[in-house]
LUMTI-847452 format. One line per 8 residues: number of its first residue (from 1); for each residue x, y, z of C-alpha. Coordinates in pm, 1 decimal. Each point is the difference from the previous one (the first is absolute). Example, Ala and Ser with C-alpha at 12.3 -4.5 7.8 and 13.67 -1.06 7.14 Angstrom:
REM residues 2
1 = 1230.0:-450.0:780.0 ~ 137.0:344.0:-66.0 $
END
This chain:
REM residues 472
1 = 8961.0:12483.5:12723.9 ~ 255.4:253.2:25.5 ~ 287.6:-179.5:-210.4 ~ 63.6:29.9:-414.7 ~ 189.6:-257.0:-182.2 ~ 134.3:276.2:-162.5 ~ 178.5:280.3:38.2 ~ -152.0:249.4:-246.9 $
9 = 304.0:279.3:-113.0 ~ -204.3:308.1:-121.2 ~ 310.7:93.9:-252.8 ~ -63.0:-414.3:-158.4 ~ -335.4:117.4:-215.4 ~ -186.6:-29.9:-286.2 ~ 279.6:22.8:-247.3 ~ 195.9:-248.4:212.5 $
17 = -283.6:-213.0:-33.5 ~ 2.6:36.8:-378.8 ~ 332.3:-42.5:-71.9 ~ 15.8:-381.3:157.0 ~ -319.3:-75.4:-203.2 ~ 175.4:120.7:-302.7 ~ 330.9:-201.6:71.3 ~ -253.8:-333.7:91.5 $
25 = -145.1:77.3:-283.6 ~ 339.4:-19.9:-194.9 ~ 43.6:-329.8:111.0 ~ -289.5:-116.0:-138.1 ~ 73.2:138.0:-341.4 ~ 353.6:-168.7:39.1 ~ -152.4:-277.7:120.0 ~ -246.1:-110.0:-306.5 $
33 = 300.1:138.2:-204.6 ~ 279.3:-275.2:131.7 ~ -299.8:-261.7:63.5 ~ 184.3:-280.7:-228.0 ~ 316.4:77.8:229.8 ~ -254.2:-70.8:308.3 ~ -221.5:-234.0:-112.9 ~ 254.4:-206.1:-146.3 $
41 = 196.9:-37.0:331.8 ~ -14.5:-284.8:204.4 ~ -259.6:31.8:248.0 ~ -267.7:190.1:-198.2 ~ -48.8:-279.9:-252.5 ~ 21.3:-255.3:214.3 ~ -257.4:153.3:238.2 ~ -229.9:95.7:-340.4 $
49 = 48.5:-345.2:-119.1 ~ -125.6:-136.6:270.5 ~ -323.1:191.9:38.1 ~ -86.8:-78.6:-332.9 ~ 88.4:-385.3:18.3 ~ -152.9:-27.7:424.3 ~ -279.9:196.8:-105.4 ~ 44.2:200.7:319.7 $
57 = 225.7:305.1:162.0 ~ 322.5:-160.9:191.9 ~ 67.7:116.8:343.2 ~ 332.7:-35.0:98.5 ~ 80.6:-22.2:355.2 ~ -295.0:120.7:137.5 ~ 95.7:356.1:-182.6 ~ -356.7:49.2:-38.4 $
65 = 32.2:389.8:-120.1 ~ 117.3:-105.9:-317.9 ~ -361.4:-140.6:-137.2 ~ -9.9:427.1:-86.5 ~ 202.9:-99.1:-287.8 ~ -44.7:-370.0:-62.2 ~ -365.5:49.6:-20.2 ~ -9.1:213.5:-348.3 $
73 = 189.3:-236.9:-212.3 ~ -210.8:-330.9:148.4 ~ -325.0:219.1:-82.0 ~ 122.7:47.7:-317.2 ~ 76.7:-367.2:-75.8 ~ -319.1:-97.0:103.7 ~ -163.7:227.7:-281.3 ~ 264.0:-162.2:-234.6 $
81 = 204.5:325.5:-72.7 ~ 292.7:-144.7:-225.8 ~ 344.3:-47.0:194.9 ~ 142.1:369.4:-129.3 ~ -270.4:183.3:166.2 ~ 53.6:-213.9:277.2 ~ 382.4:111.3:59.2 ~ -98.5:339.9:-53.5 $
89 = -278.2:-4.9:245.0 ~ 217.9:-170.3:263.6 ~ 305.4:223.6:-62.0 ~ -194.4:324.2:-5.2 ~ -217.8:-88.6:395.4 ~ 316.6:45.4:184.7 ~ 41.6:319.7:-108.1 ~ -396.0:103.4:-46.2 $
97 = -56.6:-123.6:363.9 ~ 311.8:203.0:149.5 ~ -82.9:326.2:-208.1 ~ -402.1:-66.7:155.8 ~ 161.9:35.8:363.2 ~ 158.0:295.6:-75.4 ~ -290.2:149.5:-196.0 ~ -220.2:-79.0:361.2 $
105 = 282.6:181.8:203.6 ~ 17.6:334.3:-255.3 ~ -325.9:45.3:-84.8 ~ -313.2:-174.4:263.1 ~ 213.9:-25.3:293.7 ~ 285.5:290.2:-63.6 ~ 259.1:-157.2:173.4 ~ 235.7:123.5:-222.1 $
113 = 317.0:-51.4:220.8 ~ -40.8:-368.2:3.3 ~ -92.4:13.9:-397.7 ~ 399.0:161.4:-46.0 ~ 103.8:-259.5:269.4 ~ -133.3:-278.5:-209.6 ~ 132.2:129.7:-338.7 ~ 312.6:-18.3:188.5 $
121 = -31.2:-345.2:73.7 ~ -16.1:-130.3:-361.2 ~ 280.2:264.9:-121.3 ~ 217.4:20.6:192.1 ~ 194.0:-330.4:63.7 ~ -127.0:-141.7:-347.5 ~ 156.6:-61.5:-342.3 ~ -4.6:-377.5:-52.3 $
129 = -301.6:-91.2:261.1 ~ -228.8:161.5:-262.2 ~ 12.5:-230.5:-196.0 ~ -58.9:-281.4:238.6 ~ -381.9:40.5:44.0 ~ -96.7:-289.6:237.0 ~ 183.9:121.4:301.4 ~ -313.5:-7.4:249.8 $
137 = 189.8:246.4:237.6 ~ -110.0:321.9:-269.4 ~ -370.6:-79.3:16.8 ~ 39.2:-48.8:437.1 ~ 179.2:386.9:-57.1 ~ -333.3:51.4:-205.9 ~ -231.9:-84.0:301.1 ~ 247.0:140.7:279.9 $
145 = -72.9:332.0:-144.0 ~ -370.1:-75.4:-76.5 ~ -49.4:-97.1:320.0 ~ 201.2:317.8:159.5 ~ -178.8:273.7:-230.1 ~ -330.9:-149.9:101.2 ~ 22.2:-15.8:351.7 ~ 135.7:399.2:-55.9 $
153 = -257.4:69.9:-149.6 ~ -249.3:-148.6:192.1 ~ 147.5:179.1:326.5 ~ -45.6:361.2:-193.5 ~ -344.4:-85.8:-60.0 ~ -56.3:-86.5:344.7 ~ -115.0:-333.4:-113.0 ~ -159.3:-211.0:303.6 $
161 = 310.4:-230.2:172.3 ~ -183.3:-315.5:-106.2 ~ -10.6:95.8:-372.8 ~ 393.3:109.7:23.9 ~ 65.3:-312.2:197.9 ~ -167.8:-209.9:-236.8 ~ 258.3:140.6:-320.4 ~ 283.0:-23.8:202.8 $
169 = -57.6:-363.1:75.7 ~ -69.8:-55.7:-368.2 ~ 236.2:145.5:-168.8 ~ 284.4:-57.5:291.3 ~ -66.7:-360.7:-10.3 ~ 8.8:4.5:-453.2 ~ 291.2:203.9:42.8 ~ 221.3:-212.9:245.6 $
177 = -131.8:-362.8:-173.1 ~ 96.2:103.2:-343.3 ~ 394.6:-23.0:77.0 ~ 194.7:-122.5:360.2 ~ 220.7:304.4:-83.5 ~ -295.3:242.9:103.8 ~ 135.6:-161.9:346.6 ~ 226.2:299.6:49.8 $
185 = -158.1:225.9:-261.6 ~ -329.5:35.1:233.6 ~ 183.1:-53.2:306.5 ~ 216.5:353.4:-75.4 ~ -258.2:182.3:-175.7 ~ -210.8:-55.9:324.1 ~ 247.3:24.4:276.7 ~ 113.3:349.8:-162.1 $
193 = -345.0:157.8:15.2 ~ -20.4:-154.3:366.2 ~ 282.8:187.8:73.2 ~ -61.3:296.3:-197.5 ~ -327.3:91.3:84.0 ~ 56.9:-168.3:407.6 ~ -352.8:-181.5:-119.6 ~ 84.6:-174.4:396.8 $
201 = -39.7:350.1:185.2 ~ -299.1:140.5:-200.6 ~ -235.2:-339.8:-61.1 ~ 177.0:-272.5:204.6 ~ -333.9:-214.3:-54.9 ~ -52.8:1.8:-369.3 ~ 378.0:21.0:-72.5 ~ 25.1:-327.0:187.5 $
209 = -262.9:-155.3:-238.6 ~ 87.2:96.5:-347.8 ~ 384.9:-113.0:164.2 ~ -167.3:-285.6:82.3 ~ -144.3:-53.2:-345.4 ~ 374.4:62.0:-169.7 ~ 184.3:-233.6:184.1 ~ -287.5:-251.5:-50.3 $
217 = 27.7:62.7:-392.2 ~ 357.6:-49.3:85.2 ~ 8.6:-314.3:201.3 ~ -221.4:-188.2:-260.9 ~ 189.4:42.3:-267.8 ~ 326.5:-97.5:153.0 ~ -181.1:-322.9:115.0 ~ -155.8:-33.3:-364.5 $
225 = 335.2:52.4:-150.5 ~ 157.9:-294.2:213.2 ~ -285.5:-223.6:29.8 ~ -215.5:40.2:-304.7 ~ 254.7:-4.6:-278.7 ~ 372.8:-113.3:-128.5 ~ 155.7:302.9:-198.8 ~ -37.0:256.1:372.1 $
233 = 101.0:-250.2:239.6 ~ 287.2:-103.1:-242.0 ~ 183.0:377.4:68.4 ~ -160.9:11.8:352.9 ~ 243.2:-323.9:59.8 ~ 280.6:131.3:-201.0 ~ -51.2:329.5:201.0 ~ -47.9:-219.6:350.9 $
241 = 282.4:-233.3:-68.4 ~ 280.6:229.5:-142.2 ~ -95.2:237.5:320.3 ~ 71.8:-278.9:286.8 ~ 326.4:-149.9:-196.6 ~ 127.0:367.1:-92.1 ~ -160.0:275.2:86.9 ~ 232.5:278.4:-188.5 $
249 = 94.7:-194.4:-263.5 ~ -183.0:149.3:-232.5 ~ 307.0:265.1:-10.2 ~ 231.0:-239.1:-180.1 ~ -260.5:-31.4:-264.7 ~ 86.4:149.6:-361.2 ~ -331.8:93.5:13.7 ~ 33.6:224.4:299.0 $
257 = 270.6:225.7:-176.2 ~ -225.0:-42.2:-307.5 ~ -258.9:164.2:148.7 ~ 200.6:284.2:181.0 ~ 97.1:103.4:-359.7 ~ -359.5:-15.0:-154.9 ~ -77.8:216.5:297.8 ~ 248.3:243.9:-123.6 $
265 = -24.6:-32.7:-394.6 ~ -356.2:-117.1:-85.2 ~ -183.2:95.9:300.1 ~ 149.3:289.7:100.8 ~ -315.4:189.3:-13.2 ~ -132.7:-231.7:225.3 ~ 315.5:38.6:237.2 ~ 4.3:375.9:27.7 $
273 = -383.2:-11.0:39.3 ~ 71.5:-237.0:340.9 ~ 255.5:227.6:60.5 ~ -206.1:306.3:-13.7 ~ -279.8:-165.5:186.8 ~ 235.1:-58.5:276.3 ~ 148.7:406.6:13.6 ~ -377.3:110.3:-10.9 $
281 = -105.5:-287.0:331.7 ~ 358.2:92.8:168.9 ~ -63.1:383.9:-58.1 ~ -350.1:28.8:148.4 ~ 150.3:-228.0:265.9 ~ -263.1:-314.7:-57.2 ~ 296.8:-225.2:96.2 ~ -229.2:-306.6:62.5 $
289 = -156.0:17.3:-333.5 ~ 366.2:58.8:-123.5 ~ 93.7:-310.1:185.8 ~ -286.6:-194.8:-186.6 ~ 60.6:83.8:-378.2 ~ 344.7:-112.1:70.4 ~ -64.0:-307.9:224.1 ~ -268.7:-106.0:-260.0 $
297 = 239.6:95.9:-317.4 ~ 261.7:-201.1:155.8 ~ -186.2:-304.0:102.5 ~ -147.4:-7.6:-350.3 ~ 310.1:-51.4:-157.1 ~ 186.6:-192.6:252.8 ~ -336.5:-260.3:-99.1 ~ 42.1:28.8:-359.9 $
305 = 381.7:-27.5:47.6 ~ -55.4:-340.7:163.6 ~ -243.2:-142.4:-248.3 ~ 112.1:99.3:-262.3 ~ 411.3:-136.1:-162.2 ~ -11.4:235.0:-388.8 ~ -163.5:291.1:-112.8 ~ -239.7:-90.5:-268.8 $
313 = -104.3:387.7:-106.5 ~ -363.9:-106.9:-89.1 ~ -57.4:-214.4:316.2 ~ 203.1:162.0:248.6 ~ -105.2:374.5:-97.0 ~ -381.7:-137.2:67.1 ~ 125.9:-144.4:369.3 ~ 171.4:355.5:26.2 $
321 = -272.8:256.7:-88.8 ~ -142.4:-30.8:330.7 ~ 236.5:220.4:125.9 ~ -106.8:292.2:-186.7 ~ -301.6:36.2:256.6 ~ 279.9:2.8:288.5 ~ 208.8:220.6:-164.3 ~ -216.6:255.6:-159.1 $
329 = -340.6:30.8:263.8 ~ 178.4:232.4:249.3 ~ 139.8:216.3:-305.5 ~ -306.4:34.5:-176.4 ~ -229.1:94.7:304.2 ~ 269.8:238.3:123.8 ~ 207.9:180.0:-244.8 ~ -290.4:242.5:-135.5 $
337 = 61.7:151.2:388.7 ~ 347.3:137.0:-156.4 ~ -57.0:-2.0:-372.3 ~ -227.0:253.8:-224.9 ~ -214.3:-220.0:-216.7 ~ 112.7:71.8:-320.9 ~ 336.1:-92.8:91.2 ~ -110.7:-308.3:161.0 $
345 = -211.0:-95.5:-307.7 ~ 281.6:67.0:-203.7 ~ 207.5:-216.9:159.5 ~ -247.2:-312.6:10.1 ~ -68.5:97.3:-377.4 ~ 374.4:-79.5:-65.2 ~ 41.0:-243.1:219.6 ~ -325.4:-204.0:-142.0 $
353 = 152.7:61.0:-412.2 ~ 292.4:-173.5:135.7 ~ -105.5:-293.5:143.3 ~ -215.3:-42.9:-331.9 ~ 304.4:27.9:-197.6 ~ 174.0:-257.3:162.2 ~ -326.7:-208.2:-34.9 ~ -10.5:38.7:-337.1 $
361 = 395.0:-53.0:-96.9 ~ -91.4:-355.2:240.1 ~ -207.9:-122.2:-279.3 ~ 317.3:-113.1:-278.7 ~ 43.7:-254.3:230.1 ~ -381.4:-163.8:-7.5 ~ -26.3:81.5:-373.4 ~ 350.7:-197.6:-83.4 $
369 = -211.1:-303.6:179.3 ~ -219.4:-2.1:-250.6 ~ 217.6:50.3:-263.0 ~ 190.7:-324.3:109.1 ~ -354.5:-165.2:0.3 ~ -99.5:83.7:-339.1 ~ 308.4:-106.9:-113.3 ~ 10.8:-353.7:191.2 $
377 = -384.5:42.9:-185.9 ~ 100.5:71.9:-349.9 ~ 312.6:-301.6:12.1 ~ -293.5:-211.8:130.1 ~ -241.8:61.1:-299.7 ~ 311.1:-32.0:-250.6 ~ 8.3:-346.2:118.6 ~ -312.8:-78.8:43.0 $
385 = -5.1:-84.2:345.8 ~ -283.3:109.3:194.1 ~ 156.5:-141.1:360.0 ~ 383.6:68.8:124.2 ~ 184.6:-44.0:325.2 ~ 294.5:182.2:-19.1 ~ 346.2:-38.9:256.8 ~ 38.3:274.7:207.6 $
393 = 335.3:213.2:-71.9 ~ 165.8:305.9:149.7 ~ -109.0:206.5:-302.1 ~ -408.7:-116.1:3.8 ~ 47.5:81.5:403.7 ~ 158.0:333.7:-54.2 ~ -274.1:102.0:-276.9 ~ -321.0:-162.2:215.2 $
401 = 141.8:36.2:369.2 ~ -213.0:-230.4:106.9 ~ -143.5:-309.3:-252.2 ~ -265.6:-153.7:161.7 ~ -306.9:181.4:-123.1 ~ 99.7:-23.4:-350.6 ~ -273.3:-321.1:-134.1 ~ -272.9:247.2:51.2 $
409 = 176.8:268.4:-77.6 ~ 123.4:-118.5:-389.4 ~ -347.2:-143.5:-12.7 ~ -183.2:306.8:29.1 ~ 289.7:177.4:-197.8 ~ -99.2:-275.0:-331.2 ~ -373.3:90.6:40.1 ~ 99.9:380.9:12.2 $
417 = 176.0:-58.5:-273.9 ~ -298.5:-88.9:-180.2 ~ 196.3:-358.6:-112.2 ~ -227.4:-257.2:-125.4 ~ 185.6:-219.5:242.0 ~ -3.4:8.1:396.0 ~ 353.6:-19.9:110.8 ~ 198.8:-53.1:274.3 $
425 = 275.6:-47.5:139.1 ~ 187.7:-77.3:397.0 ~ 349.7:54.5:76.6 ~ 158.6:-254.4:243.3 ~ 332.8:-8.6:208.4 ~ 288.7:-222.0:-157.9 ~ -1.1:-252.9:288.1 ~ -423.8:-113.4:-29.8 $
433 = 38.8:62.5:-388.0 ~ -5.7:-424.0:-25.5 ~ -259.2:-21.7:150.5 ~ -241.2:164.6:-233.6 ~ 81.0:-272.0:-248.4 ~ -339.0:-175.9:-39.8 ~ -313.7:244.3:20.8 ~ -340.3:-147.1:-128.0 $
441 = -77.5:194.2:-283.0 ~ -362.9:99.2:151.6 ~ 224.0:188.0:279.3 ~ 37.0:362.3:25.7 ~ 321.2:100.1:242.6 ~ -147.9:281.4:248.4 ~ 242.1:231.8:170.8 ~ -14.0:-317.8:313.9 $
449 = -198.4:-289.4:-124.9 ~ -100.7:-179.1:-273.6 ~ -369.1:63.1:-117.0 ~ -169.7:-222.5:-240.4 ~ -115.1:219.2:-301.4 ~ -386.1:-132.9:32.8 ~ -23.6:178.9:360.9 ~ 122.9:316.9:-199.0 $
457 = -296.3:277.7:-50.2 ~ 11.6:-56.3:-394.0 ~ -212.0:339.9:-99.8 ~ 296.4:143.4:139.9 ~ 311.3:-231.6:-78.8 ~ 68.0:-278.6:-305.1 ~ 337.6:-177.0:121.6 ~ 113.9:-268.6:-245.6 $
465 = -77.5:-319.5:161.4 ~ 92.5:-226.3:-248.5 ~ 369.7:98.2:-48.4 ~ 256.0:-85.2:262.6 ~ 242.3:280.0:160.0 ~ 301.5:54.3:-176.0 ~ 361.7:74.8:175.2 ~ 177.8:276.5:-56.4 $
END
């Protein structure tokens, strides 16, 4: 086998290497330091409360990469670890599993390029999506570059084709199954080393088969995302229907000149890094790998364009970060050709302090969540009510930016709060407020259903089931 699914830059070494598993390692420490800010955020709870009351991880849309991280907290419900230790062990595998892929890259497999590539990926495009843990698209990043150091690797070791082809299927299939957005992710990654490295002239036989193996990971997730599931195929139809009524109407979005400003304010870094990855393709004239980043960094936002109407910066930044492998692989694995390394570390030094500053000054907004929590809390214990539904108003939307999530959330709030009373609470829009107006009292209100307190795991959870809801 004469190919490498990775270019290998001699100036991107050792220290390289070390300086993305510092800056992962960063993010953890930021990470167990804002956990209340993540674990108190919509989908975290809900997706802890439920392993703890199904007695089982919950696979979402066949995104079966994320059991890495769903697998710790369930473990650790099963040996009855109280609910704190819980949150902290679910916030903290995110982070603990991405910093393990880059430890593998920089120090067993020494791909260190693709270790500075993936620090990129959850720095530089990120502020709010940090603190929005459950977005299964970070752990697929996790396994794209697992699965690209190790079949690397495996090629520098001269590793027999069957053991290489075994990985690559693996890890290519964990990697594209864990999000639909790995779609174009793998697609790029693998067409540019196609064309980079003209895998068709040199090993037209195995090049077909591990091409073959891609577009297979490929094809069945697109089939699992519109046949398998409702969130994917929801924006696959939004996507399919808004493209045959209006193909360019995406440009009379406010979210289209939304985004050409974030791409000049917020993500600039990101911008000039696209930029320079275009000079550097255009320069060496590699016009058709030129032609690729862009077609694949337009397409990609063209599709999020069209399934998307606001810019939520928590949600959307996740659907955007993505782009930071399209934008940043062709600078990374060619700019040491032109820059001394101690320049070039310098610059991804500053560049990476950045990023973490903007992550960082992100968190107010999380932290005033819970601030609004406790307080909705503290009114509730003055009263002694243990159960509220509160009516949604512009000021409780502007402070939560999105309500659903917040039953489990105040509940595990009251039992962090060490409150000899479980509490909770569930805001609801003005127009269905009536019809919350008789709840049996043996009812708790989940984020979409009601659930009678006796199916309730009660080591972990003591809802009042005796008193009725009160309206707020």
């Amino acid at each position: 086998m004469k190919s490498k699914l990775n270019l290998k830059n001699p100036t991107i070494d050792r220290p390289f290497g070390l300086l993305a598993f510092a800056v992962m390692t960063v993010l953890l420490i930021l990470g167990i330091y804002f956990m209340q800010a993540r674990m108190l955020m919509l989908d975290a709870p809900f997706m802890l409360s439920n392993f703890i009351n199904e007695g089982h991880p919950m696979i979402m849309e066949h995104r079966y990469g994320s059991i890495i991280t769903q697998i710790w907290p369930w473990l650790g419900s099963k040996f009855g670890l109280p609910l704190p230790q819980l949150m902290h062990i679910y916030n903290a595998s995110f982070n603990v599993f991405y910093l393990a892929v880059c430890g593998l890259l920089v120090f067993r497999l020494r791909q260190y390029a693709l270790a500075i590539l993936m620090a990129l990926y959850y720095t530089l495009m990120v502020s709010d999506a940090f603190y929005w843990t459950n977005n299964e698209i970070h752990q697929a990043i996790g396994w794209m570059f697992l699965w690209l150091g190790i079949y690397s690797f495996q090629y520098k070791n001269k590793s027999s084709f069957n053991a290489r082809l075994l990985c690559f299927i693996i890890f290519g299939f964990l990697a594209a199954f864990t999000h639909p957005l790995m779609v174009l992710v793998m697609a790029f990654v693998w067409s540019y080393e196609v064309i980079e490295k003209k895998l068709f002239t040199k090993d037209r036989k195995q090049t077909v088969i591990l091409s073959s193996i891609v577009l297979a990971a490929i094809m069945t997730r697109v089939l699992l995302s519109i046949y398998g599931g409702w969130y994917d195929v929801n924006k696959i139809s939004t996507i399919g229907e808004s493209g045959m009524n209006n193909l360019f109407g995406f440009l009379n979005k406010p979210l289209f000149a939304e985004l050409l400003h974030l791409y000049y304010s917020k993500y600039l870094m990101a911008s000039l890094l696209f930029l320079a990855s275009g000079v550097l393709l255009i320069y060496e004239k590699k016009y058709l790998l030129f032609l690729s980043m862009a077609g694949f960094f337009i397409v990609y936002n063209v599709l999020f364009l069209i399934a998307f109407d606001e810019f939520i910066p928590f949600y959307s930044e996740s659907e955007l970060m993505p782009l930071t492998v399209i934008c940043a692989l062709p600078f990374v694995f060619m700019i040491g050709k032109y820059l001394k390394s101690s320049y070039l570390i310098t610059l991804f030094s500053i560049l990476f302090l950045v990023r973490i500053v903007f992550i960082i000054n992100a968190g107010s907004i999380y932290n005033a969540r819970i601030d609004a929590t406790m307080e909705q809390l503290n009114y509730m214990k003055a009263n002694g009510i243990t159960k509220l539904i509160i009516e949604e108003t512009p000021e409780l939307k502007a402070t939560y930016i999105m309500t659903w999530g917040l039953p489990v959330e105040s509940l595990f709030a009251s039992i962090l709060s060490d409150d000899p009373m479980q509490r909770t609470f569930k805001v609801v829009p003005a127009t269905e407020f009536s019809s919350y107006d008789s709840i049996p009292d043996n009812i708790w209100l989940n984020c979409f259903k009601m659930v009678p307190v006796t199916e309730m795991n009660s080591d972990y959870f003591a809802v009042d089931s005796i008193s009725d809801y009160v309206r707020k």
